[in-house]
C-alpha positions as a printed Julia matrix, in Angstrom:
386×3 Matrix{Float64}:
 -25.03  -15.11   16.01
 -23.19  -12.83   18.52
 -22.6    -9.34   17.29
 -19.44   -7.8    18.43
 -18.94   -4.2    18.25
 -16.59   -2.89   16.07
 -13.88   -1.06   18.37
 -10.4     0.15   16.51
  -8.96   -2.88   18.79
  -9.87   -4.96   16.27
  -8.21   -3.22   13.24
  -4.6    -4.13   12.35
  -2.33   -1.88   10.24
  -3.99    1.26   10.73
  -2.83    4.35   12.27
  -6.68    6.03   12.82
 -10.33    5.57   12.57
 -12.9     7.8    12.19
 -16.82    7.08   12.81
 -18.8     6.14    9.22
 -22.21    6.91    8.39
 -23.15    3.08    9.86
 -19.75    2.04   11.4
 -16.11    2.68   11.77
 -13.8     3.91    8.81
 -10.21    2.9     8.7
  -7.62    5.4     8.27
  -3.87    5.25    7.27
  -3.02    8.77    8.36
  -3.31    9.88   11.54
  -5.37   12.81   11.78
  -2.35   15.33   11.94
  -1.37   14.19    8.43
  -4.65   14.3     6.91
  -5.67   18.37    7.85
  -2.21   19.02    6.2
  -3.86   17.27    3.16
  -5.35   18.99    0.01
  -4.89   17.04   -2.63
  -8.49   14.65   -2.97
  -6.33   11.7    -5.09
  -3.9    10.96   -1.45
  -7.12   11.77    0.69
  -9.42    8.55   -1.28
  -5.77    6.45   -1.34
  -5.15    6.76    2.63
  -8.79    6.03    3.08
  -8.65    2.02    1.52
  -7.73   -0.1     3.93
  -4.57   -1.29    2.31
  -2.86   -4.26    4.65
  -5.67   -3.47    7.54
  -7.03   -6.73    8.81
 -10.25   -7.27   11.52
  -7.99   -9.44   13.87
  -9.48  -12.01   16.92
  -9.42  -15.13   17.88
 -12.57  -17.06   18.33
 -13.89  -20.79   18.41
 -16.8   -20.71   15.7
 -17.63  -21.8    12.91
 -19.0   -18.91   11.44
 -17.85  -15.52   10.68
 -19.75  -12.59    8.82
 -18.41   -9.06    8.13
 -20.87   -5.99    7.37
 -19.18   -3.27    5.13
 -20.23   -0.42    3.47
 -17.86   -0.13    0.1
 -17.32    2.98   -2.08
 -15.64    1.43   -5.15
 -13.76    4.27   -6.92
 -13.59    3.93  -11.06
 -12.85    6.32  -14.26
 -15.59    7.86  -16.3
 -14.95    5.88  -19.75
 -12.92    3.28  -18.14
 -13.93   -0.2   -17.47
 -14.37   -0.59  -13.47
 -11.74   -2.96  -11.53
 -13.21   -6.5   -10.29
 -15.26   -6.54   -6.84
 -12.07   -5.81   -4.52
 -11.4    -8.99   -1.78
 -11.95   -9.76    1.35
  -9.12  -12.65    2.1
  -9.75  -14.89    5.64
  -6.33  -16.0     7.0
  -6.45  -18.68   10.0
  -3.41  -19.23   12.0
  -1.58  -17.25    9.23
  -2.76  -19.3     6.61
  -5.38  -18.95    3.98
  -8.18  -20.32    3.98
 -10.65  -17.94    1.59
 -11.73  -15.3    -0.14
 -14.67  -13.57   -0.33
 -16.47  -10.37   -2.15
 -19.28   -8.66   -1.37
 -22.55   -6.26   -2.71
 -23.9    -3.19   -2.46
 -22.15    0.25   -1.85
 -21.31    3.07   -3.06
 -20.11    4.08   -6.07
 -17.46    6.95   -6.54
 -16.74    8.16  -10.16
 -14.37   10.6   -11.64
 -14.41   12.26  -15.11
 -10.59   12.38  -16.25
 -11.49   15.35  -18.44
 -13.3    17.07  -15.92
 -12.45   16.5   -12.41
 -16.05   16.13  -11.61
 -16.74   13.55   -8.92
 -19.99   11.81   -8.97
 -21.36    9.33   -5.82
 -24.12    7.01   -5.95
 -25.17    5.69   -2.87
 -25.51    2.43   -2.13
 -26.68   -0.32    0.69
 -24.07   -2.2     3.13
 -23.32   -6.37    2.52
 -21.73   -9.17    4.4
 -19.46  -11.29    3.58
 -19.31  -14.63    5.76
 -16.53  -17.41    5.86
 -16.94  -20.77    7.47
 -13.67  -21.25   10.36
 -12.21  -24.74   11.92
 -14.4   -24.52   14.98
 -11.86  -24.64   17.28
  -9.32  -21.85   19.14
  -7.69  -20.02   16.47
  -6.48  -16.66   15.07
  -8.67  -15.31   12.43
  -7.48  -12.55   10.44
 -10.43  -10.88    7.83
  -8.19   -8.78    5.03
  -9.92   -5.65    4.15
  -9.95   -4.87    0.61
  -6.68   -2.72   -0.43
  -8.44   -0.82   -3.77
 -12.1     0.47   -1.86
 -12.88    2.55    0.69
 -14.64    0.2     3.41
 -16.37    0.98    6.53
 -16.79   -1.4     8.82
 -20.46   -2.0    10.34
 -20.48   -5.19   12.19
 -18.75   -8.51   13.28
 -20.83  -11.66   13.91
 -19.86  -15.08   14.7
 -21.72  -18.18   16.43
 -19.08  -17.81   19.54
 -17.77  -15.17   21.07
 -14.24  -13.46   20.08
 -11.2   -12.16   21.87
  -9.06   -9.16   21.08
  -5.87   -9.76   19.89
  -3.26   -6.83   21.14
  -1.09   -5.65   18.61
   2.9    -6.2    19.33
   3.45   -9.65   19.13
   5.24   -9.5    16.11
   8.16   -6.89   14.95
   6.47   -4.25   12.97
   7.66   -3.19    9.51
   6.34    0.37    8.24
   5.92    0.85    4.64
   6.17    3.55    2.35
   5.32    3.67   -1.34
   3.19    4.48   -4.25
  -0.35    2.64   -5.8
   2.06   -0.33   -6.56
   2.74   -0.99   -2.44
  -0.81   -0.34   -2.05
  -1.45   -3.48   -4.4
  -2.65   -2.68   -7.63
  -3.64   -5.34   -9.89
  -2.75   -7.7    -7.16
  -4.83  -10.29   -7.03
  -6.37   -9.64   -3.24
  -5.56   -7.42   -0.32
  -3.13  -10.52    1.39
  -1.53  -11.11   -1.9
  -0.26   -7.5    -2.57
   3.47   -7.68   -2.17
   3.91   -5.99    1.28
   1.34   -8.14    2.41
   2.99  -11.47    0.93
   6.77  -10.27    2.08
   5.61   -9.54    5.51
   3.74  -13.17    5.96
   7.23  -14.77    4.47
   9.14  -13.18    6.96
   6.49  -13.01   10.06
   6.34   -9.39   11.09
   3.91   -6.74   11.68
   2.66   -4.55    8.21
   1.86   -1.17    8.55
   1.26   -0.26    4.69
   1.62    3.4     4.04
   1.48    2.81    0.12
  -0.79    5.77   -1.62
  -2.06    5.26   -4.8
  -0.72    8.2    -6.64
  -0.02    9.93   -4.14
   3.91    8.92   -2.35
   5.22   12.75   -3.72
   7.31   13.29   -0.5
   4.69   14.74    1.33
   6.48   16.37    4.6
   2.98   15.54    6.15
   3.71   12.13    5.32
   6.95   12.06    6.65
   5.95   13.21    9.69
   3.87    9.94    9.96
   5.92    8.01    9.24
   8.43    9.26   12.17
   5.63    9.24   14.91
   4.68    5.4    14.48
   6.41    3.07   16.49
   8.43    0.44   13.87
  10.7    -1.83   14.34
  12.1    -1.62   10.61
  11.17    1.04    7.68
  10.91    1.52    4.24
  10.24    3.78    1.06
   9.69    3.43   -1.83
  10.38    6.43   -3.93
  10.05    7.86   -7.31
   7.38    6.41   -9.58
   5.0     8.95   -8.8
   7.47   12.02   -8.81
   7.98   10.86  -12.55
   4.11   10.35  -13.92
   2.92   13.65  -12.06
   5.9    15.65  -13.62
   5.63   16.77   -9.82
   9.37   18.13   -9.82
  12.76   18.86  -11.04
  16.39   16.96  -10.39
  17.23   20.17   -8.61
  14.0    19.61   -5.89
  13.97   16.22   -5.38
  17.29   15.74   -3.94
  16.94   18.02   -1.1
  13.24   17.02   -0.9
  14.5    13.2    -0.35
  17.08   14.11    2.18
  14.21   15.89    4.05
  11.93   12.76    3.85
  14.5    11.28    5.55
  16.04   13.61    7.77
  12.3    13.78    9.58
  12.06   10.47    9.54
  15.55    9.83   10.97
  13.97   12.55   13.93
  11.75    9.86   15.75
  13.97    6.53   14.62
  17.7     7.5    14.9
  18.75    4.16   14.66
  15.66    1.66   12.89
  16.98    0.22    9.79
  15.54    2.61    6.82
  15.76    1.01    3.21
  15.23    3.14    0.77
  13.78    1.55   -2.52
  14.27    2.82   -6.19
  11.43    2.59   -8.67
  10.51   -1.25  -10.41
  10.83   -1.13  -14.31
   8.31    0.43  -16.23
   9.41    1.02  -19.41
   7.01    4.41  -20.53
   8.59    6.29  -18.23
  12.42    4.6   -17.9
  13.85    7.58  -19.91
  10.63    9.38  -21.19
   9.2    12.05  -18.49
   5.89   12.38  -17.35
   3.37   13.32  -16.84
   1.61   10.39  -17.27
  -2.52    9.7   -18.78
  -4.56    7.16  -18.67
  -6.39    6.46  -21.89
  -8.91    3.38  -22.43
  -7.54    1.63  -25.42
  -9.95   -1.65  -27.51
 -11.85   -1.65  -23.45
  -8.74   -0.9   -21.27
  -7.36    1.13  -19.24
  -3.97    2.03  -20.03
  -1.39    4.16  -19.13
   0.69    6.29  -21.59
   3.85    8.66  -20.93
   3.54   12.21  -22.67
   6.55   14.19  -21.75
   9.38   14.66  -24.04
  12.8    12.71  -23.41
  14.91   16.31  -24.37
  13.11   17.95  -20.84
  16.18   15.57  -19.21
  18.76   17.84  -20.17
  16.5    20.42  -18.46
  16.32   18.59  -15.28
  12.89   16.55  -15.96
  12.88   13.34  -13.79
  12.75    9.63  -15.38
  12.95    6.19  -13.67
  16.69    6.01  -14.61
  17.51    9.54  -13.46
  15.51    8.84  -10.18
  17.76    5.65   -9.5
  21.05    7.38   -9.7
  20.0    10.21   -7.62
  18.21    7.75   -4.93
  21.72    6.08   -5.09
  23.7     8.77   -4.68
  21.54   10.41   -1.78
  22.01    6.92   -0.24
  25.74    6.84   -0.28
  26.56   10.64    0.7
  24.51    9.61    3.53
  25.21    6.06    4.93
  28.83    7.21    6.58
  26.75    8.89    9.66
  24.06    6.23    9.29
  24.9     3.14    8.58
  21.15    1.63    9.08
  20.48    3.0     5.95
  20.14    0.69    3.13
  19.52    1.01   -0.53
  17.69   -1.53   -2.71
  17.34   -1.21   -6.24
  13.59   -1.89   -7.5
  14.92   -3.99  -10.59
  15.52   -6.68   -8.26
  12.0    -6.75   -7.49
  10.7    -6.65  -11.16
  13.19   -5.99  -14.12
  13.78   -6.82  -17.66
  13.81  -10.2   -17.52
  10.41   -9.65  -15.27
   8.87   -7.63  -18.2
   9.59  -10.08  -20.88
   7.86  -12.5   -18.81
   5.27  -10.75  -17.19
   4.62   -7.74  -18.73
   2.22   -4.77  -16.97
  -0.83   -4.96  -17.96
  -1.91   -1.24  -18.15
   1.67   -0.28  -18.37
   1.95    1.05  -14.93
   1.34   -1.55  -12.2
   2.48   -5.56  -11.79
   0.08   -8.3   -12.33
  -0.59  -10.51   -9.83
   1.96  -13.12  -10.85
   4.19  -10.47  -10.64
   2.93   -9.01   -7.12
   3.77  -12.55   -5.51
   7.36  -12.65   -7.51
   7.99   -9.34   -6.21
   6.8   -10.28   -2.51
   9.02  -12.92   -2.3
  11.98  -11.33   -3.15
  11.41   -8.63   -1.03
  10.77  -11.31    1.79
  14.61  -12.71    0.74
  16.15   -9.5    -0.08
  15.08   -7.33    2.88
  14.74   -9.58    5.35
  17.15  -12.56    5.15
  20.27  -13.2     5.83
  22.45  -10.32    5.11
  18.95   -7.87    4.32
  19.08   -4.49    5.58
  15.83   -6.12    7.94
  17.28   -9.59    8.8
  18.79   -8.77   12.5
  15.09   -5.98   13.37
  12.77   -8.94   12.4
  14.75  -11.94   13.51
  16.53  -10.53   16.92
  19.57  -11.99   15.11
């Protein structure tokens, strides 16, 4: 087996690395955006690898990642399934993979104490066609993963980035994928494969609060297209009133609008979820007969006040939209409910309340994939040239 060293060439979708204890740790903010940083919930979320991919072509037959994982879990909560590691070949799948060993991170929700356990790196090793081709190794999106080494049974060639139009993504744990099924079925992942461009996957778990920090990310990477996703968060952290998060959007944007003038920007309004579609946060998670759930606490009267819910975060997304598309008319509003509505929940309701199955992840993809980016989608003419 030929060991190749692991160089940040080889990592896809991420804006930084930083050197591991063994090997090299993908990061989704650059390092500007993470000493601006001090809340620990957005620091863990930027830190799993969330649409990053080890990218080469290669001839062999053989492929075997070392990682190191740090799988994050609840005290009192049952801990989420081994996360993925999904191979693509010549943009297609072709397997799916977990490994052992690592670290464990634990937090008491009662406490705030964080516990680690230390833990051992493991491989995970796919079999490829054994002939030229483009292999693509998805990094799980839910656990912190540093990457140690890259072995095959031939030797491997860097594959620049560019080749394909890049979209940038903005959003909360549900762009980040959770509850999908793996880290290429999360629904950024699946709309970007339908419609064949670049994912950069900014989506924090907890954590997309309108962060300036954040913002200013998001205007210093190169994109060919952009998008956030706004709202859920602001609502289960009770993080502000209707009177701050207007001018706090148009800020979001106005930075953003300072490094891409022109991109196409599509802003996104919160999926259904029905605790917190006219009942405030914040929200808790309680484990309920073995699982975790999610409950809203806040009190639907705080509205008059100026508390936030889904529905009062829709009409002011929608009204920030259309005060300011006459200046900029590549920005575009979509309304989450056509990803996952009513008719979605009957259907396919959320499991813990909060996040999309993975039935639902893969609905939710491809309509993003039709919405966004064909014909007549705020991305159709940035990812197609046409």
């Amino acid at each position: 087996m030929i060991t190749t060293p692991i160089r940040p060439e080889l990592l896809h979708g991420v804006l930084d690395t930083v050197d591991g204890e063994q090997g090299v740790l993908p990061q989704r903010l650059p390092a500007a955006a993470r000493a601006r940083n001090t809340d620990p919930q957005l620091a863990g979320a930027q830190s799993q690898p969330s649409g990053v991919r080890v990218v080469f072509r290669t001839a062999a037959r053989t492929v075997e990642l070392e990682t190191l994982r740090t799988r994050i879990g609840l005290v009192g909560a049952p801990l989420r399934p081994d996360g993925a590691y999904d191979l693509l070949v010549d943009g297609r799948p072709a397997g799916s993979a977990t490994t052992s060993g690592g670290k464990l991170l634990m937090t008491d929700p009662a406490t705030g104490e964080v516990t680690v356990t230390d833990g051992a790196p493991g491989p995970v090793r796919f079999t490829l066609p054994g002939h030229d081709a483009l292999v693509e190794i998805w990094l799980p999106h839910n656990e912190i993963t540093e990457v140690v080494a890259l072995r095959t049974d031939a030797p491997v060639a860097v594959v620049p980035p560019g080749g394909r139009p890049v979209w940038l993504h903005h959003g909360s744990s549900i762009s980040q994928g959770s509850n999908a099924a793996g880290p290429s079925t999360t629904w950024p992942a699946l709309a970007a494969r339908t419609a064949g461009v670049e994912l950069v996957n900014l989506g924090f778990s907890g954590s997309a609060m309108l962060d300036p920090f954040v913002a200013r990310a998001l205007r210093d990477t190169p994109a060919a297209m952009i998008s956030v996703k706004l709202g859920i968060n602001i609502v289960n952290a009770d993080l502000m009133r209707r009177r701050a998060f207007a001018p706090a959007v148009h800020g979001f944007l106005d930075t953003i609008r300072d490094g891409h003038p022109d991109t196409p920007l599509l802003v996104v309004s919160p999926v259904l979820c029905p605790i917190h579609e006219h009942t405030p946060g914040p929200g808790v998670p309680e484990v309920v007969d073995g699982r975790l759930l999610f409950r809203a606490t806040g009190d639907p009267a705080g509205v008059a006040a100026g508390q936030l819910t889904l529905s009062v975060i829709r009409e002011e997304l929608a009204r920030i939209v259309a005060d300011r598309t006459p200046e900029d008319p590549a920005l575009a509003l979509l309304d989450g409910r056509e990803l996952y509505g009513d008719d979605d929940a009957a259907e396919l309701p959320l499991p813990d309340r909060l996040h999309p199955c993975p039935e639902a992840h893969v609905r939710m993809g491809e309509r993003f994939a039709r919405l966004a980016f064909g014909a007549g989608g705020a991305f159709h003419t940035a990812a197609h040239g046409r």
